[in-house]
C-alpha positions as CSV (number, residue, x, y, z in Angstrom):
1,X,-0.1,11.2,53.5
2,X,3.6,12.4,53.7
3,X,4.7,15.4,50.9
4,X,6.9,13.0,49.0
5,X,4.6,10.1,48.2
6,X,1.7,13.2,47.2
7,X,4.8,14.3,44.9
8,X,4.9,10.8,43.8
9,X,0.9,10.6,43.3
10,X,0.7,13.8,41.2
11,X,3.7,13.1,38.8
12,X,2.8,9.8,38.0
13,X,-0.8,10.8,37.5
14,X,0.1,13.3,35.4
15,X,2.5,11.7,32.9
16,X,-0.1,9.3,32.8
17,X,-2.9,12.1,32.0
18,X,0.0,13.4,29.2
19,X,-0.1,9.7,28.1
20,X,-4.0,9.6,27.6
21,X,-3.6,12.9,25.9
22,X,-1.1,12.0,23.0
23,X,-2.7,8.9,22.3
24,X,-6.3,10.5,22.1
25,X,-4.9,13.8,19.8
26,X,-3.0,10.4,17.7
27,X,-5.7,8.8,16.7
28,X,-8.1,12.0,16.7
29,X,-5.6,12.6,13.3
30,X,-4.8,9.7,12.6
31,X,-4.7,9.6,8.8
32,X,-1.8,12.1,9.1
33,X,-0.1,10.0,11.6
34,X,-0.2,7.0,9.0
35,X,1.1,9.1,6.3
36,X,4.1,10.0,8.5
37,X,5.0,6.5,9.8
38,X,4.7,6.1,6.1
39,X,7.0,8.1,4.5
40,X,9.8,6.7,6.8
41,X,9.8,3.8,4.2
42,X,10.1,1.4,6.2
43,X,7.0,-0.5,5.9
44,X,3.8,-1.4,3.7
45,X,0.8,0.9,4.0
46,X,-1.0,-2.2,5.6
47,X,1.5,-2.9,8.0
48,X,2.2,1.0,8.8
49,X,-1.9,0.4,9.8
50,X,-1.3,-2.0,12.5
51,X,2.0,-0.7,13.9
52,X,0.5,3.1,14.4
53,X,-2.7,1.5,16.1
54,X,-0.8,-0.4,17.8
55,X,1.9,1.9,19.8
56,X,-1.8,4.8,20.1
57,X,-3.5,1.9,22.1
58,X,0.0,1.0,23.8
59,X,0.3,4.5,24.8
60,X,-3.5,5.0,25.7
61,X,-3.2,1.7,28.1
62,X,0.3,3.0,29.6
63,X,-1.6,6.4,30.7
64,X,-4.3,4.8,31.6
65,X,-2.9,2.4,34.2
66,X,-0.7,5.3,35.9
67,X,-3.6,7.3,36.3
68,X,-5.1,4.3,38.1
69,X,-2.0,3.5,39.8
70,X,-1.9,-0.4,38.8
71,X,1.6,-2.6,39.1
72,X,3.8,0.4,39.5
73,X,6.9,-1.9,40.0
74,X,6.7,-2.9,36.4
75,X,5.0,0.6,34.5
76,X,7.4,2.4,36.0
77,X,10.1,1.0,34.2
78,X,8.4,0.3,31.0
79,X,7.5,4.3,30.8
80,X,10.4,5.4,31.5
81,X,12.1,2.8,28.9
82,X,9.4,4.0,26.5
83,X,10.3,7.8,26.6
84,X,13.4,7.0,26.2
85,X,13.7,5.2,23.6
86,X,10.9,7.7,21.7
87,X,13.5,10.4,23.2
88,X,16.6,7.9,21.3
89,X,14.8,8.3,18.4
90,X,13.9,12.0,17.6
91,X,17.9,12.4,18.3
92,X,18.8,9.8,15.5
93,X,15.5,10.1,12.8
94,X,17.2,13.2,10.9
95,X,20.3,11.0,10.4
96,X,18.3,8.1,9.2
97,X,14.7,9.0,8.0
98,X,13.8,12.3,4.9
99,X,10.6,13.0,7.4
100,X,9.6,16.6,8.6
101,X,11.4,17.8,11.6
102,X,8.2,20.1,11.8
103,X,6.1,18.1,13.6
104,X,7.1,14.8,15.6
105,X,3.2,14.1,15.5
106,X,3.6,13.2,19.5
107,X,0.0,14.7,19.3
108,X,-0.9,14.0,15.5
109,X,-1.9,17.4,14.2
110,X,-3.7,19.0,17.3
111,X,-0.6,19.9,18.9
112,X,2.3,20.4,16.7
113,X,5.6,19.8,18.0
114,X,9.1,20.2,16.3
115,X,11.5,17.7,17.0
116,X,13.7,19.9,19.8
117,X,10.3,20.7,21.6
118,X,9.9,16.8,21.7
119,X,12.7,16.5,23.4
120,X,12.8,19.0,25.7
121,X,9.0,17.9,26.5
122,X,9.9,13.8,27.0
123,X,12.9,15.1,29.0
124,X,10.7,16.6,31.5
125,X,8.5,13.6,31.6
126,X,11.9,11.6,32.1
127,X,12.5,14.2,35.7
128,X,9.0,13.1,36.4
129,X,8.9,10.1,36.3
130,X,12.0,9.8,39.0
131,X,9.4,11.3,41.6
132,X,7.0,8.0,40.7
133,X,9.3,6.1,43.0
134,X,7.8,8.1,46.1
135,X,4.7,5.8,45.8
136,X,3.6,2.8,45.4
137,X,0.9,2.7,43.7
138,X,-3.1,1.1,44.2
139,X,-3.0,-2.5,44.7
140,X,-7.1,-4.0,44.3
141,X,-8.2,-7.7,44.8
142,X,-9.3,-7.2,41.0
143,X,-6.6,-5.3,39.8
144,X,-5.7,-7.7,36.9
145,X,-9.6,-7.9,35.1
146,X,-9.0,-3.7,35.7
147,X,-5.8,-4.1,33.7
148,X,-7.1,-6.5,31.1
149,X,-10.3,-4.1,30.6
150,X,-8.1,-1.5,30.3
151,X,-5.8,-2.9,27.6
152,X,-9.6,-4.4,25.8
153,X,-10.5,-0.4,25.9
154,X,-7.1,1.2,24.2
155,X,-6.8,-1.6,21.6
156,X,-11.5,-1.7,20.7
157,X,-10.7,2.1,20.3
158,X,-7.8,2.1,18.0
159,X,-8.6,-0.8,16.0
160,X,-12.4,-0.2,15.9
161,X,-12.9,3.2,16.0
162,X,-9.8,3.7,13.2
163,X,-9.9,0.5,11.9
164,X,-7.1,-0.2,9.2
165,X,-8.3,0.6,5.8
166,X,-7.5,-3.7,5.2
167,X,-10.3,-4.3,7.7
168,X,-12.9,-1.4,6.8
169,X,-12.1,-3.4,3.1
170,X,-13.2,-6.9,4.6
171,X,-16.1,-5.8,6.7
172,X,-17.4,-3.7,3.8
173,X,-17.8,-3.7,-0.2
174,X,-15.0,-0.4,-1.5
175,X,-14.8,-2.5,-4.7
176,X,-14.0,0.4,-7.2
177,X,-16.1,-0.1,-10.7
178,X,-15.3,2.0,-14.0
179,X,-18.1,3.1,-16.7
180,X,-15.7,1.0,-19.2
181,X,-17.6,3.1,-22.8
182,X,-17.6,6.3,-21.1
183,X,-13.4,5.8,-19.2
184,X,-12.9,4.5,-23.0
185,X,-14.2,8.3,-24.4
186,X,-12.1,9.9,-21.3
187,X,-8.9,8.4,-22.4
188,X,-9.4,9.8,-26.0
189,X,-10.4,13.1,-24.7
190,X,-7.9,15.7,-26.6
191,X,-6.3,17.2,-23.0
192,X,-5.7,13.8,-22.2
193,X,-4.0,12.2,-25.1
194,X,-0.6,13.9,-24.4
195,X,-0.1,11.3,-21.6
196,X,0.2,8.6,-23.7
197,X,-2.2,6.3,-21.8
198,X,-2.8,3.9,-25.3
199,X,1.1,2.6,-25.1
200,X,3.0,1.1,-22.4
201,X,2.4,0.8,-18.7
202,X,1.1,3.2,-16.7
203,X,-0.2,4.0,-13.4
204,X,-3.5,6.3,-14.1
205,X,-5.0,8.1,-11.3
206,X,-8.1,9.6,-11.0
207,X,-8.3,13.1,-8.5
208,X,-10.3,15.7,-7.3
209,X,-8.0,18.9,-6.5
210,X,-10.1,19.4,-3.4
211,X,-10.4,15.6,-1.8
212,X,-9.0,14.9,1.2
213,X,-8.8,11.2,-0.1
214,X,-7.1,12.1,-3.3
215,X,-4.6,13.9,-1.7
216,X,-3.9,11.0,0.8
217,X,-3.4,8.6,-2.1
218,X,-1.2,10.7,-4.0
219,X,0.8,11.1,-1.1
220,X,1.3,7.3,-0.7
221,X,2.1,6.9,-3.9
222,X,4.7,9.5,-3.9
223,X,5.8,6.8,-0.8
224,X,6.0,4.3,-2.9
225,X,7.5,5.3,-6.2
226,X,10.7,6.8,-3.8
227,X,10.7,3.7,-1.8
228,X,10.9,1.4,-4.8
229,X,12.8,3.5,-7.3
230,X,9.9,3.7,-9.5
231,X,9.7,5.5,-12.8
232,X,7.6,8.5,-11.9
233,X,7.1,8.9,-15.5
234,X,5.1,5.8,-15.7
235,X,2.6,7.3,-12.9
236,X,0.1,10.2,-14.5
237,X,-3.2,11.9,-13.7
238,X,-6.1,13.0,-14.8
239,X,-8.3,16.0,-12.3
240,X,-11.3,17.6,-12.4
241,X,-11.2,21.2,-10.8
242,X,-9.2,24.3,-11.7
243,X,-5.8,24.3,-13.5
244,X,-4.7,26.4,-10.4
245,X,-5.9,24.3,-7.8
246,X,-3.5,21.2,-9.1
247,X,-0.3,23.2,-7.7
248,X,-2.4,23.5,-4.8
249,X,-2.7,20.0,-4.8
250,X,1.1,19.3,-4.5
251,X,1.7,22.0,-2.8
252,X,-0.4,20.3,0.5
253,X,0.4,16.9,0.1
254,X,4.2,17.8,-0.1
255,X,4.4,14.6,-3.4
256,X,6.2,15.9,-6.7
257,X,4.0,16.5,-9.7
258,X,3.0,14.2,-12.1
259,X,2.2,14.7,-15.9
260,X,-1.6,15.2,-15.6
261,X,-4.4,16.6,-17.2
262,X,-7.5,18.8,-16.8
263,X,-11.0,16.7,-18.3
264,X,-14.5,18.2,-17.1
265,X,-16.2,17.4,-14.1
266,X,-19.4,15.8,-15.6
267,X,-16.9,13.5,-18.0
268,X,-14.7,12.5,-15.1
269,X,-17.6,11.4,-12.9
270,X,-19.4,9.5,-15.4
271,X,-16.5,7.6,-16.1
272,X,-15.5,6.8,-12.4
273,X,-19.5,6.3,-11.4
274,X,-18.9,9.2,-8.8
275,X,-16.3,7.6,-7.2
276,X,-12.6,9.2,-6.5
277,X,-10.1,8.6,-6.3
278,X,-9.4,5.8,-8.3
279,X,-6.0,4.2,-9.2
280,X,-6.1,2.4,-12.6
281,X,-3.2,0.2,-13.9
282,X,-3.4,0.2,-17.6
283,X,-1.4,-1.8,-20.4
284,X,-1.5,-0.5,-23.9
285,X,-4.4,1.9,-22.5
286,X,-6.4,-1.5,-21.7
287,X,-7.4,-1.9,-18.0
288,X,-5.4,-5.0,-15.6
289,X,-6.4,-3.5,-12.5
290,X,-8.4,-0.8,-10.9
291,X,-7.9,0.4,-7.0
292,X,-9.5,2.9,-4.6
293,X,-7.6,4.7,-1.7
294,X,-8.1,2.2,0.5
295,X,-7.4,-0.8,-1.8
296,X,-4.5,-0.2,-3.5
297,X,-2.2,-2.8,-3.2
298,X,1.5,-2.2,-3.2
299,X,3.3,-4.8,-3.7
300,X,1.0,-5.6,-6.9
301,X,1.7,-2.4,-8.1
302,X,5.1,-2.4,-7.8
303,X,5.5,-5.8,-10.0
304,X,2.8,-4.5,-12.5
305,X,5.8,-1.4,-13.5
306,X,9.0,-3.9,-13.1
């Protein structure tokens, strides 16, 4: 084995090992990747789903058939074509997207990279990949049931492992229930009267200052109401928790405050059966529709306020 085509070997085995990596560290965070696809406004949480799923298991299958060496002619030119065009867009998303500049989440949240590391690092993955035309490759009688295993692999683990809050919602019951006398006694409950809940439309939602979920949902609606040109006034909340921990609250999730209220814990949990968050949409403080994190549904909510 000449030096050049052991060059070859070890550069495309690595960007393909590199490959593997981003996808795994991805989906290892994935809920943060979501949010960040997300908040580029481009597309519906459902849809943000898929597409995120979809480039972690394209990535995972990319790395995975350079490590094996498969059909070299044609990965060669679709990686470099695919850092490229990632490469194309960390250059242009500060001129065209309000997202963080913080973290390009090339590795979700396991390995945080600003925007100008990104680029220097698909750069150098860019010189690498010129060395991939020392070699050839692996060429196997099978190679294409390899391939197609390959691809079943990257997509079962995205899709099944993470599946898409639509699908976790088909598969299994996340129906969200209120105590209807109890939410009735929470609405009238003197800290919470001030947000007008008995007149009007409003978005009501139902938090914990310390759930991951809660925080999640308060960030997609902070999505939404930008993305739409909602009313932010007609979106309020109600916690359970610590009057300090609500500043917290925004402060993580990075979504502006809402007008919100403080009931107690055992008050807020008989009304929601346990359950939190919860999104309600309420009409002269009677309830049209009632959502959990994973159900809320956008476009409804959206024509409920217009």
């Amino acid at each position: 084995m000449n030096a050049k085509r052991t060059i070859g070997i070890v550069a495309r085995i690595f960007i393909g090992l590199v490959f593997v990596a981003s996808a795994v560290t991805k989906l290892l965070s994935i809920e943060a990747v979501d949010m960040f696809v997300f908040e580029h406004k481009l597309f519906s949480w459902d849809v943000t789903q898929f597409l995120t799923r979809f480039l972690i298991a394209f990535e995972g299958f990319l790395g995975l058939v350079l490590v094996c060496g498969f059909w070299q002619k044609v990965v060669r030119l679709v990686v470099i074509a695919f850092l490229a065009a990632l490469t194309l867009y960390v250059l242009v998303k500060p001129l065209l997207f309000d997202v963080s500049q913080e973290n390009c989440h090339c590795f979700g949240t396991v390995l945080v990279l600003d925007d100008t590391q990104t680029i220097i690092k698909n750069l150098v993955l860019l010189a690498l990949s010129a060395f991939m035309f020392w070699q050839e490759g692996v060429k196997l009688r099978f190679d294409k049931w390899i391939i197609a295993g390959l691809f079943v692999v990257s997509a079962s683990l995205t899709y099944v492992v993470k599946a898409p809050d639509i699908i976790v919602y088909s598969l299994y019951d996340k129906s969200a229930s209120l105590d209807m006398p109890k939410f009735e006694l929470l609405l009238q409950d003197e800290k919470v009267e001030p947000l007008n809940l008995q007149s009007g439309k409003k978005v009501l939602c139902l938090y914990s200052t310390g759930c991951k979920h809660c925080k999640r949902t308060a960030m997609k609606l902070d999505v939404m109401i930008k993305r739409h040109d909602l009313n932010r006034a007609d979106f309020v909340a109600v916690f359970w928790g610590k009057e300090e921990s609500i500043k917290k609250f925004y402060k993580v999730t990075g979504a502006e405050p809402l007008h919100s209220a403080i009931v107690p814990v055992g008050e807020f949990l008989a009304a929601t059966k346990g359950k939190q968050p919860l999104v309600v949409l309420l009409e002269d403080g009677k309830v049209v529709d009632l959502y959990r994190s994973i159900t809320i549904d956008e476009g409804r909510i959206v024509e409920f306020l217009r």
